[in-house]
mmCIF file as gemmi writes it, N, C-alpha and C atoms, coordinates in Angstrom:
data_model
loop_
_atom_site.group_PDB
_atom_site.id
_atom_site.type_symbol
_atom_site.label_atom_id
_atom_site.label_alt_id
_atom_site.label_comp_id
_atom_site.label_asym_id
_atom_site.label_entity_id
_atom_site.label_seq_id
_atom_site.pdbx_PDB_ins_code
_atom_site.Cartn_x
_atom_site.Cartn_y
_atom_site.Cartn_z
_atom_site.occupancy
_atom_site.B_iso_or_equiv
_atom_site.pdbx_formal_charge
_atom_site.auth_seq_id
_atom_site.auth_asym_id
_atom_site.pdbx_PDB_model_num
ATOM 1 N N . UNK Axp A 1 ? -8.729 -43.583 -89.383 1 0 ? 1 A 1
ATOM 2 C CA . UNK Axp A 1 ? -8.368 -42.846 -90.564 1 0 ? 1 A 1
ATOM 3 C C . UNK Axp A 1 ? -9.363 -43.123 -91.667 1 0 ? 1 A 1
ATOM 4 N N . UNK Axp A 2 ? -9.555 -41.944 -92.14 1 0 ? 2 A 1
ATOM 5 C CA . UNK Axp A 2 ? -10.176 -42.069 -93.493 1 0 ? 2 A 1
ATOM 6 C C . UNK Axp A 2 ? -10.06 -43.141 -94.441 1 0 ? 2 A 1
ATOM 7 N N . UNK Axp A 3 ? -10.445 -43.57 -95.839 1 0 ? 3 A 1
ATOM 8 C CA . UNK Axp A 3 ? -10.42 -44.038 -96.938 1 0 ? 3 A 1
ATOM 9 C C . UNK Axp A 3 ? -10.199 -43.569 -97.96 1 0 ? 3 A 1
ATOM 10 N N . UNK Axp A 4 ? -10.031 -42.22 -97.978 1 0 ? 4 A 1
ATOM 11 C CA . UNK Axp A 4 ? -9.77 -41.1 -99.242 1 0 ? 4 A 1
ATOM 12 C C . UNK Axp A 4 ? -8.787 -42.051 -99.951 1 0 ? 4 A 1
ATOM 13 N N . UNK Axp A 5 ? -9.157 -41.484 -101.339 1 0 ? 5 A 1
ATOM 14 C CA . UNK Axp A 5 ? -7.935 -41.876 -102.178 1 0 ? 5 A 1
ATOM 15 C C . UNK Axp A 5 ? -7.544 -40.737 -102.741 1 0 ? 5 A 1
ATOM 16 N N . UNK Axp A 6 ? -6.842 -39.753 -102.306 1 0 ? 6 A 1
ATOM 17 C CA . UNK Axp A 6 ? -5.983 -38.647 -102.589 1 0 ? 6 A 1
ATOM 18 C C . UNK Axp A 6 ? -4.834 -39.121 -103.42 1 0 ? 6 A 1
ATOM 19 N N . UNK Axp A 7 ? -4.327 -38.815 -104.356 1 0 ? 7 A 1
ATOM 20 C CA . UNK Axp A 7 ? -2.716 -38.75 -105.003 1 0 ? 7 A 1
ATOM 21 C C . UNK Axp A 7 ? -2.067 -38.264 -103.808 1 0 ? 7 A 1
ATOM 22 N N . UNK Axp A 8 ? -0.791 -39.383 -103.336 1 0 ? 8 A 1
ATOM 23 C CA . UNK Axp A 8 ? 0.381 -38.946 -102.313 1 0 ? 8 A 1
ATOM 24 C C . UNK Axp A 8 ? 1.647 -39.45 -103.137 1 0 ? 8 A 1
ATOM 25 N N . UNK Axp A 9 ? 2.642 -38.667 -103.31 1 0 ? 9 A 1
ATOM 26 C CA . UNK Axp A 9 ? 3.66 -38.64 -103.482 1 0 ? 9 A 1
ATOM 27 C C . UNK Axp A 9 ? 4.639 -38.561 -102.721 1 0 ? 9 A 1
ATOM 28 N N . UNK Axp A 10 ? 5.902 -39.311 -102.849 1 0 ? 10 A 1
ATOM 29 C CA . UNK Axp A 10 ? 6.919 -39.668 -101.989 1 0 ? 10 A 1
ATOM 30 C C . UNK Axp A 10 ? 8.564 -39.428 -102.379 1 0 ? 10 A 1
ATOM 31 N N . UNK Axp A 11 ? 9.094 -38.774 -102.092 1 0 ? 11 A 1
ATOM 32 C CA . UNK Axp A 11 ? 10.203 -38.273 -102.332 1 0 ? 11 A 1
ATOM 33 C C . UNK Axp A 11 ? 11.505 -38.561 -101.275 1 0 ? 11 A 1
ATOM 34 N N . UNK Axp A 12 ? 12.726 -38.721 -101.802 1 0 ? 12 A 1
ATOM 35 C CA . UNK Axp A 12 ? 13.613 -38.418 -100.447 1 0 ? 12 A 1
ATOM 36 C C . UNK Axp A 12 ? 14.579 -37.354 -101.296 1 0 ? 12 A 1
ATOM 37 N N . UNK Axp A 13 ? 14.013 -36.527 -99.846 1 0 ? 13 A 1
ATOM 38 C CA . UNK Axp A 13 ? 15.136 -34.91 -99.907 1 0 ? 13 A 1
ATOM 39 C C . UNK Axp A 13 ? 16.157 -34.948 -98.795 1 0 ? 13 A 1
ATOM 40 N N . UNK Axp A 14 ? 17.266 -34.988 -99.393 1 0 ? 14 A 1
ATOM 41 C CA . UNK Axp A 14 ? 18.693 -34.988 -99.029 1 0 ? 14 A 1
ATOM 42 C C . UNK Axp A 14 ? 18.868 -33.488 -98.021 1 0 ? 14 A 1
ATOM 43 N N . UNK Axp A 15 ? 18.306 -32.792 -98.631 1 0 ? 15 A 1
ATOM 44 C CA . UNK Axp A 15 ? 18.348 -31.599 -97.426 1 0 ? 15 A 1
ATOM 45 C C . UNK Axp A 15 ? 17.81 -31.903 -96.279 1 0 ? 15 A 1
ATOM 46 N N . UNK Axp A 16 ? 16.188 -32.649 -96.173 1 0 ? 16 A 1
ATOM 47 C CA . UNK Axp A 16 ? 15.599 -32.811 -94.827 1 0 ? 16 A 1
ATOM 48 C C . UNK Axp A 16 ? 16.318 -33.819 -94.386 1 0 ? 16 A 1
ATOM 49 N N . UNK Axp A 17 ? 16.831 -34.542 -94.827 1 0 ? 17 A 1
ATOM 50 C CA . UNK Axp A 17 ? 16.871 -36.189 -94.719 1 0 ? 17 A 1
ATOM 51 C C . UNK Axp A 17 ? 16.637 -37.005 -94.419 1 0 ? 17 A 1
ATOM 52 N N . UNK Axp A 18 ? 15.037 -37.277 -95.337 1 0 ? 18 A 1
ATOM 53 C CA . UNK Axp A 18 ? 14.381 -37.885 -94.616 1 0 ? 18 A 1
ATOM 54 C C . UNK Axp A 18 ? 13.585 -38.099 -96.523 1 0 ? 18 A 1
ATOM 55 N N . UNK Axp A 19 ? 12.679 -38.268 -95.875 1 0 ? 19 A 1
ATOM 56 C CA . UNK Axp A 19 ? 11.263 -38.541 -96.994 1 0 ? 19 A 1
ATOM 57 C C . UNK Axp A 19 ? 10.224 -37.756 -96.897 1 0 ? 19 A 1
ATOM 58 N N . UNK Axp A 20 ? 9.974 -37.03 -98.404 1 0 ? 20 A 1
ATOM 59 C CA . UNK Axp A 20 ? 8.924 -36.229 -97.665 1 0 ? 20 A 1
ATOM 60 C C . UNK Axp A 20 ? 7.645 -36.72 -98.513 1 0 ? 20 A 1
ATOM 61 N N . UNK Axp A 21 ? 6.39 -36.125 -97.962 1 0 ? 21 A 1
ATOM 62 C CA . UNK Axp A 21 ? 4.835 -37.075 -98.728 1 0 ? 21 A 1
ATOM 63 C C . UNK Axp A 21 ? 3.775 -35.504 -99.335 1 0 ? 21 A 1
ATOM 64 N N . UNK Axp A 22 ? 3.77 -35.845 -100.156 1 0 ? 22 A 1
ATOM 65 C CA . UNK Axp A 22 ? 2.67 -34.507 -100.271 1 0 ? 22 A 1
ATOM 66 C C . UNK Axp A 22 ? 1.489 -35.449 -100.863 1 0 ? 22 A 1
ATOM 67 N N . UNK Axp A 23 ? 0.365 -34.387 -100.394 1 0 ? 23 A 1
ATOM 68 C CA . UNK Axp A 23 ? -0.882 -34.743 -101.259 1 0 ? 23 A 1
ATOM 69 C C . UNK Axp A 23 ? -0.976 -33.413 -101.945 1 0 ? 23 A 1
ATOM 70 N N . UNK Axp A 24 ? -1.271 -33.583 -103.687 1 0 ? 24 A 1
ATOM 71 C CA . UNK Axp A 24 ? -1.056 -32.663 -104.49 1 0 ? 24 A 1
ATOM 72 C C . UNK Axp A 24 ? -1.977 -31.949 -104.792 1 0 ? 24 A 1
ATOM 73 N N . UNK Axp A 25 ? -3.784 -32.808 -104.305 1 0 ? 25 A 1
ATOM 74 C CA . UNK Axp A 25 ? -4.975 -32.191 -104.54 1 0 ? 25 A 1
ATOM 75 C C . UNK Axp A 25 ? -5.493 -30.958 -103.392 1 0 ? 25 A 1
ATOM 76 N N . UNK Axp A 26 ? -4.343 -30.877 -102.053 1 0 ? 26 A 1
ATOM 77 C CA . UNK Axp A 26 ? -4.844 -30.625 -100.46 1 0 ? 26 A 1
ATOM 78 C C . UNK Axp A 26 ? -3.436 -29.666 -100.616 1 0 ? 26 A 1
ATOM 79 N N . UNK Axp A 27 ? -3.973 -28.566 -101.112 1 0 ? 27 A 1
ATOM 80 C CA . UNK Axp A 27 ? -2.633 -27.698 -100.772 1 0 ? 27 A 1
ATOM 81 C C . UNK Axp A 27 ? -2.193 -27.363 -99.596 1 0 ? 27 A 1
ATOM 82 N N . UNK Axp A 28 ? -0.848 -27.394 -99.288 1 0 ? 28 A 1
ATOM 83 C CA . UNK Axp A 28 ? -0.552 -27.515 -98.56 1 0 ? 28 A 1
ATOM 84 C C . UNK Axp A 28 ? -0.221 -28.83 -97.365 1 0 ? 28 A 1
ATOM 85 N N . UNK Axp A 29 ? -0.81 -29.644 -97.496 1 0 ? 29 A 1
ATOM 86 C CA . UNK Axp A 29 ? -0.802 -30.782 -97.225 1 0 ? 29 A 1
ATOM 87 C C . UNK Axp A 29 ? 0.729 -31.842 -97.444 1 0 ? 29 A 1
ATOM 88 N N . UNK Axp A 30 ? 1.66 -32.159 -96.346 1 0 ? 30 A 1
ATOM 89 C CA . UNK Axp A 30 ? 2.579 -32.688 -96.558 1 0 ? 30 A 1
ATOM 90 C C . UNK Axp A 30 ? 2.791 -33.428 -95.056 1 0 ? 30 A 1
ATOM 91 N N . UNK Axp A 31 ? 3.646 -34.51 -94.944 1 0 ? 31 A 1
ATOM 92 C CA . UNK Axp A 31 ? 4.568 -34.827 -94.185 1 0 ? 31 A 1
ATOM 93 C C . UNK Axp A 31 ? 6.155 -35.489 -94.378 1 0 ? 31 A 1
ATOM 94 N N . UNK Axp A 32 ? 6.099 -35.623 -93.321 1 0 ? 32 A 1
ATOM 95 C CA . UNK Axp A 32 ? 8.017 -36.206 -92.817 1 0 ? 32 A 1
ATOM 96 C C . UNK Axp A 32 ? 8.058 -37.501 -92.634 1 0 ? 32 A 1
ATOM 97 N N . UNK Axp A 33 ? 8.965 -38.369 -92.91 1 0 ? 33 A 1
ATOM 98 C CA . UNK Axp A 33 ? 9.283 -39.575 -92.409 1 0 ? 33 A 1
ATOM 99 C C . UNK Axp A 33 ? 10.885 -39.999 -92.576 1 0 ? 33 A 1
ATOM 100 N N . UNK Axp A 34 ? 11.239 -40.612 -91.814 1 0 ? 34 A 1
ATOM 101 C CA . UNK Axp A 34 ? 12.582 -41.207 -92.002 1 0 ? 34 A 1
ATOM 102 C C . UNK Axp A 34 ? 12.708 -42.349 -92.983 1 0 ? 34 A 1
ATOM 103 N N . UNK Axp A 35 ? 12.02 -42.807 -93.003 1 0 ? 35 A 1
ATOM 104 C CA . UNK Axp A 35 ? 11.419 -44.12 -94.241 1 0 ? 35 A 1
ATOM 105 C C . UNK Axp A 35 ? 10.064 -43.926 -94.743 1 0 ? 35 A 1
ATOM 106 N N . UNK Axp A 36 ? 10.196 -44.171 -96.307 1 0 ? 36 A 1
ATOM 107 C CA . UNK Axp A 36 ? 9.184 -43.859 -97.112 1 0 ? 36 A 1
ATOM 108 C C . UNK Axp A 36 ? 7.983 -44.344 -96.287 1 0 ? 36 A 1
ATOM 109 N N . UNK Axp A 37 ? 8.076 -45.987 -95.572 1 0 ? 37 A 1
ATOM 110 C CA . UNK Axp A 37 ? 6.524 -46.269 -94.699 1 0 ? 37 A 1
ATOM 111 C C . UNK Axp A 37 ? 6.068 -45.283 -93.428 1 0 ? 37 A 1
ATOM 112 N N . UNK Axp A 38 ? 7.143 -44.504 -93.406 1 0 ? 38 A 1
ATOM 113 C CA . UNK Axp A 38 ? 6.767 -43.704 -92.169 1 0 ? 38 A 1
ATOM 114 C C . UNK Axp A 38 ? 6.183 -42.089 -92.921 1 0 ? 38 A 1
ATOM 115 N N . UNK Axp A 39 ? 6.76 -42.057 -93.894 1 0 ? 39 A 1
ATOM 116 C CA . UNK Axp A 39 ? 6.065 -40.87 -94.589 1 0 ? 39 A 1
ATOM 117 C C . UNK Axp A 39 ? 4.759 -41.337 -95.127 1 0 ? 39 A 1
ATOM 118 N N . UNK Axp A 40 ? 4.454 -42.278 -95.377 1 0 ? 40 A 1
ATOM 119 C CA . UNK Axp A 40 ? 3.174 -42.757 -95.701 1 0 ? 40 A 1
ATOM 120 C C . UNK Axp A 40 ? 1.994 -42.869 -94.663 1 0 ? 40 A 1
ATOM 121 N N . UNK Axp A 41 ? 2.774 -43.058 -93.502 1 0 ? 41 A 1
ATOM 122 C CA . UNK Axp A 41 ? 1.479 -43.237 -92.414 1 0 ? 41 A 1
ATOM 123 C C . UNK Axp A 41 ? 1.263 -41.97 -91.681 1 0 ? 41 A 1
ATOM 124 N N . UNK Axp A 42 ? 2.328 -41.032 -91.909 1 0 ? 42 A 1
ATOM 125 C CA . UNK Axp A 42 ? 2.489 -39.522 -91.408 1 0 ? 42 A 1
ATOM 126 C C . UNK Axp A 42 ? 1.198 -38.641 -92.782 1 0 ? 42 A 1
ATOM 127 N N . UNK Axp A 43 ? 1.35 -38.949 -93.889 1 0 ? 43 A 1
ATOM 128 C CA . UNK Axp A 43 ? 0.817 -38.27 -94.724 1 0 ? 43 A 1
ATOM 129 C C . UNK Axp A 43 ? -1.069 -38.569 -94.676 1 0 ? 43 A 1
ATOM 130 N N . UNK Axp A 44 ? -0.884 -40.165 -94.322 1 0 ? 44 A 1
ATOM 131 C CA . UNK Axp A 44 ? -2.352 -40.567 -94.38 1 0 ? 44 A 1
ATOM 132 C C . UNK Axp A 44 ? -2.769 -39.036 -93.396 1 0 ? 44 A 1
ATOM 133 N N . UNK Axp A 45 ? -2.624 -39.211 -92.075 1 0 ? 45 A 1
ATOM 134 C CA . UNK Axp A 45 ? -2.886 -38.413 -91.148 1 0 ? 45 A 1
ATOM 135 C C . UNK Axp A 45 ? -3.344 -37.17 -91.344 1 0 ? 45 A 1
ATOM 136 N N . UNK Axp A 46 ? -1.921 -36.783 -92.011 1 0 ? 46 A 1
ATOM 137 C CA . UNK Axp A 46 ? -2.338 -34.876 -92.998 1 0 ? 46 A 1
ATOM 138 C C . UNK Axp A 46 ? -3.48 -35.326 -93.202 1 0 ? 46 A 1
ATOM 139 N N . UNK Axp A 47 ? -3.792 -35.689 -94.415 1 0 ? 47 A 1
ATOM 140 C CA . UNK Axp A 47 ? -5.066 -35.948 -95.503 1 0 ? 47 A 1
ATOM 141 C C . UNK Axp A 47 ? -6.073 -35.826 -94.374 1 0 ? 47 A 1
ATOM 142 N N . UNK Axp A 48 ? -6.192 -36.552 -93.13 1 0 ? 48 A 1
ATOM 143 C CA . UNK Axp A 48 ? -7.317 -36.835 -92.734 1 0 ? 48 A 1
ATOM 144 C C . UNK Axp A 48 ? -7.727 -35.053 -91.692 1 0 ? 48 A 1
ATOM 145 N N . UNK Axp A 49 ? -6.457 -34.494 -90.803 1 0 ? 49 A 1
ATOM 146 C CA . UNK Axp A 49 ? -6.381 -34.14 -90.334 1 0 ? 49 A 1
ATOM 147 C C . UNK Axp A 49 ? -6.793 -32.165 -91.49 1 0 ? 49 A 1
ATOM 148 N N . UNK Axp A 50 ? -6.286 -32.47 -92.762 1 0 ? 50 A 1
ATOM 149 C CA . UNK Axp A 50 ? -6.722 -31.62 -93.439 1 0 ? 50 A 1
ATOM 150 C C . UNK Axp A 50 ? -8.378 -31.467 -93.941 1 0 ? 50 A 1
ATOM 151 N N . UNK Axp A 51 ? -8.6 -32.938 -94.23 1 0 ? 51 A 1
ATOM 152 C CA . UNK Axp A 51 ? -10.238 -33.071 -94.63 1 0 ? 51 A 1
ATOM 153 C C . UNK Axp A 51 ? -11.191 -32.225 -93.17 1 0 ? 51 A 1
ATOM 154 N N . UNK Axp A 52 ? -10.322 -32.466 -91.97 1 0 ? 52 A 1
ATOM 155 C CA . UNK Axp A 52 ? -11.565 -32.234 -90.836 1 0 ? 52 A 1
ATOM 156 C C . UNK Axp A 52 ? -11.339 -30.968 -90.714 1 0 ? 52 A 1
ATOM 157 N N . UNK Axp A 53 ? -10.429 -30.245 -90.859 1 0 ? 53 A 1
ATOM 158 C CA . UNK Axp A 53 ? -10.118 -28.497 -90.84 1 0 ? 53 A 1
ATOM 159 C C . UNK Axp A 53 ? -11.34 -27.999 -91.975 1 0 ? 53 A 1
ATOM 160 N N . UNK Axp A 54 ? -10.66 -28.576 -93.18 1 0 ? 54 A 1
ATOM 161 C CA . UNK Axp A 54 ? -11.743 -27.945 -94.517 1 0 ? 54 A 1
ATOM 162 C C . UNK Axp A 54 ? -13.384 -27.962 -93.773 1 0 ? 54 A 1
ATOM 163 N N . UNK Axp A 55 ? -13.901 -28.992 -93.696 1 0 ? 55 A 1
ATOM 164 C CA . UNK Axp A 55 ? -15.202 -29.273 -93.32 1 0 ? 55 A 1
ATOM 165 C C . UNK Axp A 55 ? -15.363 -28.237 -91.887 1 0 ? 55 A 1
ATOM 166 N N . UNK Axp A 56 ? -14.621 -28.022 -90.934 1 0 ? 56 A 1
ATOM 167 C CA . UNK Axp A 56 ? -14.853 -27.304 -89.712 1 0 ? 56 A 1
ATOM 168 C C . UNK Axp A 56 ? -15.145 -25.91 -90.142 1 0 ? 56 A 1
ATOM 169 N N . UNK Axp A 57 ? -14.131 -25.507 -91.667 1 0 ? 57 A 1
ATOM 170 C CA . UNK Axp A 57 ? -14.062 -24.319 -91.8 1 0 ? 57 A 1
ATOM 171 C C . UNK Axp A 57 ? -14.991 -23.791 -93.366 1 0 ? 57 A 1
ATOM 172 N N . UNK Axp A 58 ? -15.382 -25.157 -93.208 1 0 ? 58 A 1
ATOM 173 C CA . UNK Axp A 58 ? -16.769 -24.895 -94.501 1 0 ? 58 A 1
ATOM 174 C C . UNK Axp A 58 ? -16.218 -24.346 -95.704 1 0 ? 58 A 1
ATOM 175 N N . UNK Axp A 59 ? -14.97 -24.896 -96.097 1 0 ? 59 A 1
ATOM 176 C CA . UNK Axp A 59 ? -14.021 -25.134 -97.199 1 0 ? 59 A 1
ATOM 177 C C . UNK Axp A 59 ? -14.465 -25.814 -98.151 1 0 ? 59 A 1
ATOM 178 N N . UNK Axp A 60 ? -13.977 -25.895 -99.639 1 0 ? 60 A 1
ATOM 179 C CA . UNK Axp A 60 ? -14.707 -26.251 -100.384 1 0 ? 60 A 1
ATOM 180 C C . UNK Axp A 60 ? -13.452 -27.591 -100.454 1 0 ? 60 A 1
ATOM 181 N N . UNK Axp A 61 ? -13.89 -28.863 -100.353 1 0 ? 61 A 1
ATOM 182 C CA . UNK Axp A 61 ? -12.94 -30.004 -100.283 1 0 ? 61 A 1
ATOM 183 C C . UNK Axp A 61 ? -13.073 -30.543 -102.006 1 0 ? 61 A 1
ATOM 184 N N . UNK Axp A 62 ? -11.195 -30.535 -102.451 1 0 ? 62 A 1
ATOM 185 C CA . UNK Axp A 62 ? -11.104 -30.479 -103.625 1 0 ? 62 A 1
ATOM 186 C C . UNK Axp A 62 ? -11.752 -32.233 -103.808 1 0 ? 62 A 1
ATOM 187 N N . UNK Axp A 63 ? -12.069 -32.207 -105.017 1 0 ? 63 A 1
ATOM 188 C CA . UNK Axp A 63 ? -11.962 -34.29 -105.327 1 0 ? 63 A 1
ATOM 189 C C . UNK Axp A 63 ? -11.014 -34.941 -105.783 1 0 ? 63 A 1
ATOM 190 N N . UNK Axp A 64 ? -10.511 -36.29 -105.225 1 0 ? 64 A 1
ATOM 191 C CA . UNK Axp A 64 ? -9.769 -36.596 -105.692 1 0 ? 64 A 1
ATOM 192 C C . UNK Axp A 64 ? -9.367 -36.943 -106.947 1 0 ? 64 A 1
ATOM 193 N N . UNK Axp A 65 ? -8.17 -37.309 -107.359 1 0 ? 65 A 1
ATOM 194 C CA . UNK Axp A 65 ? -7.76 -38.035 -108.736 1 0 ? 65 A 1
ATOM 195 C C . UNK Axp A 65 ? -8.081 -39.381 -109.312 1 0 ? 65 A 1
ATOM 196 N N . UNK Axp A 66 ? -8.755 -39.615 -107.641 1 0 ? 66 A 1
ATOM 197 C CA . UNK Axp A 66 ? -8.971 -41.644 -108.054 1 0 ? 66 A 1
ATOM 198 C C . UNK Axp A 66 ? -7.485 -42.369 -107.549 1 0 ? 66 A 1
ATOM 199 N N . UNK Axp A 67 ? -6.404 -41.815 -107.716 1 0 ? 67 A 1
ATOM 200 C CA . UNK Axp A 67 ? -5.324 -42.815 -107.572 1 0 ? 67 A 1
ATOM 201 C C . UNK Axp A 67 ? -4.997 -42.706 -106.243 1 0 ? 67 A 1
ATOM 202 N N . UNK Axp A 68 ? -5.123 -43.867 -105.535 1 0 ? 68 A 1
ATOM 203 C CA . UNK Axp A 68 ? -4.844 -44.058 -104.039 1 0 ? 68 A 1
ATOM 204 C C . UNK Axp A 68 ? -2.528 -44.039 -103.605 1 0 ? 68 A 1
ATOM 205 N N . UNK Axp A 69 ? -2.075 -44.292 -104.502 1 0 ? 69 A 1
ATOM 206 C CA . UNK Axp A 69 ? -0.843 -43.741 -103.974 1 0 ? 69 A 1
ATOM 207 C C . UNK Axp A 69 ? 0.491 -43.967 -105.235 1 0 ? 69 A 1
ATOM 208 N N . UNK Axp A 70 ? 0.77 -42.689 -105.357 1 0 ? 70 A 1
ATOM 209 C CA . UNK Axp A 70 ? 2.3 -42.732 -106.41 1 0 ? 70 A 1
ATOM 210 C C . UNK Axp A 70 ? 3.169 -42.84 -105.477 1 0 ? 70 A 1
ATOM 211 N N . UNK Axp A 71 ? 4.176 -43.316 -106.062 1 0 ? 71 A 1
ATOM 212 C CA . UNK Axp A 71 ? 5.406 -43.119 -105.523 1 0 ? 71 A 1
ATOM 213 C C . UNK Axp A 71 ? 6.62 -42.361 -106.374 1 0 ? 71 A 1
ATOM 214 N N . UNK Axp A 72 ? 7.1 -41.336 -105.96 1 0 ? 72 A 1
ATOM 215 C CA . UNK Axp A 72 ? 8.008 -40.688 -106.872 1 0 ? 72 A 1
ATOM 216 C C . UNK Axp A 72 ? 9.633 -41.448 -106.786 1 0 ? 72 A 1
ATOM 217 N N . UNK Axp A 73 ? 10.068 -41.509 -107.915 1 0 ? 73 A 1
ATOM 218 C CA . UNK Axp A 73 ? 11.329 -41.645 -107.5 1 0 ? 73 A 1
ATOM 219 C C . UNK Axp A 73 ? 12.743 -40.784 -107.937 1 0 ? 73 A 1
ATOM 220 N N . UNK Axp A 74 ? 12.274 -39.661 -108.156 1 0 ? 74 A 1
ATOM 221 C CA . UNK Axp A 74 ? 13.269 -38.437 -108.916 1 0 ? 74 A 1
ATOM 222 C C . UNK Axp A 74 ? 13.948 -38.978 -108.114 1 0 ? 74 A 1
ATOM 223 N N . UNK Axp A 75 ? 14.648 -38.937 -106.936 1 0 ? 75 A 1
ATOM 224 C CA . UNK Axp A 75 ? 16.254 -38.881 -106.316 1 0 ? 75 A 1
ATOM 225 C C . UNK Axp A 75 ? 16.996 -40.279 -106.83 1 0 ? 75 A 1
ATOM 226 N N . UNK Axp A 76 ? 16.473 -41.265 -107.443 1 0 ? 76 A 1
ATOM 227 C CA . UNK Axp A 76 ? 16.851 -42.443 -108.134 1 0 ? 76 A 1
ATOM 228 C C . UNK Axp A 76 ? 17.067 -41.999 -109.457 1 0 ? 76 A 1
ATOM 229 N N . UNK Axp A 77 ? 15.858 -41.742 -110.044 1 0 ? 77 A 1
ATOM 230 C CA . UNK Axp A 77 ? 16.14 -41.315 -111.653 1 0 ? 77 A 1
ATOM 231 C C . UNK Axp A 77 ? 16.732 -40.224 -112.036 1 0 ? 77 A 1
ATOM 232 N N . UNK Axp A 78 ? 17.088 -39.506 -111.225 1 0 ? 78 A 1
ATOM 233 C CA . UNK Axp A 78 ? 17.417 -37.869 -111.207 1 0 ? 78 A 1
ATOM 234 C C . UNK Axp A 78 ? 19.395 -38.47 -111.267 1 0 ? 78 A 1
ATOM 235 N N . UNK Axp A 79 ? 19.864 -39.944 -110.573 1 0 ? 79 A 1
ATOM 236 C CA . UNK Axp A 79 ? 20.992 -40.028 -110.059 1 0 ? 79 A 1
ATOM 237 C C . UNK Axp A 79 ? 21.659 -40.493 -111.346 1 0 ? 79 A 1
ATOM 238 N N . UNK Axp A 80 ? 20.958 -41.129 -112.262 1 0 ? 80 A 1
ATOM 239 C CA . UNK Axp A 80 ? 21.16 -41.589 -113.47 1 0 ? 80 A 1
ATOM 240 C C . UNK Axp A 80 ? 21.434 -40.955 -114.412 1 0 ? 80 A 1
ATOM 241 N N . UNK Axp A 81 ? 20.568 -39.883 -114.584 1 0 ? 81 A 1
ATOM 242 C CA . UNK Axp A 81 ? 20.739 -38.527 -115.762 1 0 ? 81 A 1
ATOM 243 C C . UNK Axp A 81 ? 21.93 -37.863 -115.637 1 0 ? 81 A 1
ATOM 244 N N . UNK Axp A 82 ? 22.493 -37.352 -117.303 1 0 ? 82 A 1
ATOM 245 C CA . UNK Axp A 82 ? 24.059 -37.086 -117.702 1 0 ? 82 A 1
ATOM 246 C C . UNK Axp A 82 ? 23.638 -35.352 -116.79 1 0 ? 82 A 1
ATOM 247 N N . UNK Axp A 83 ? 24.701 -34.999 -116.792 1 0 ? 83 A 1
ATOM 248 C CA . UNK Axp A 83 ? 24.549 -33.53 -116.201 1 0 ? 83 A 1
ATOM 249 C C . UNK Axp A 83 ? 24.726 -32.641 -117.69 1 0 ? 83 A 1
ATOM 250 N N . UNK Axp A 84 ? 23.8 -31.603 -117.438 1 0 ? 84 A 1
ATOM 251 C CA . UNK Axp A 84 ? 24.264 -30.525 -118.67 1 0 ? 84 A 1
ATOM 252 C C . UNK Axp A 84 ? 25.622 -29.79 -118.597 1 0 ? 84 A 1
């Protein structure tokens, strides 16, 4: 695997139920995991598996943000907030 430092974000959606990972610079770019470490090692993959498509298909590969990994936690902070 690569070294990119892409922005990946990490979420758990109650609909999939699971965790999901996006990279925000690689549209389109996401995976699945049952645990946030498994969405993390699923997402590395995207990233890498997206970088070698772009380059095959002489795509213009966006640059990154510099930050090697967020973690979101809306379904925590989201559980806290009063309802309107």
């Amino acid at each position: 695997m690569g070294s990119h430092k892409y922005t990946i974000e990490i979420f758990y959606s109650e609909e999939d139920g699971g965790h999901i990972a996006i990279a925000p610079e690689l549209p389109g770019c996401s995976a699945f995991g049952e645990t946030e470490e498994e969405a993390l090692k699923e997402i590395r993959v995207a990233i890498d598996l997206w970088l070698e498509t772009a380059k095959k298909e002489n795509r213009e590969i966006p640059k990154s943000m510099g930050k090697e990994f967020l973690k979101s936690i809306v379904d925590k902070v989201s559980q806290g907030l009063p309802s309107n």
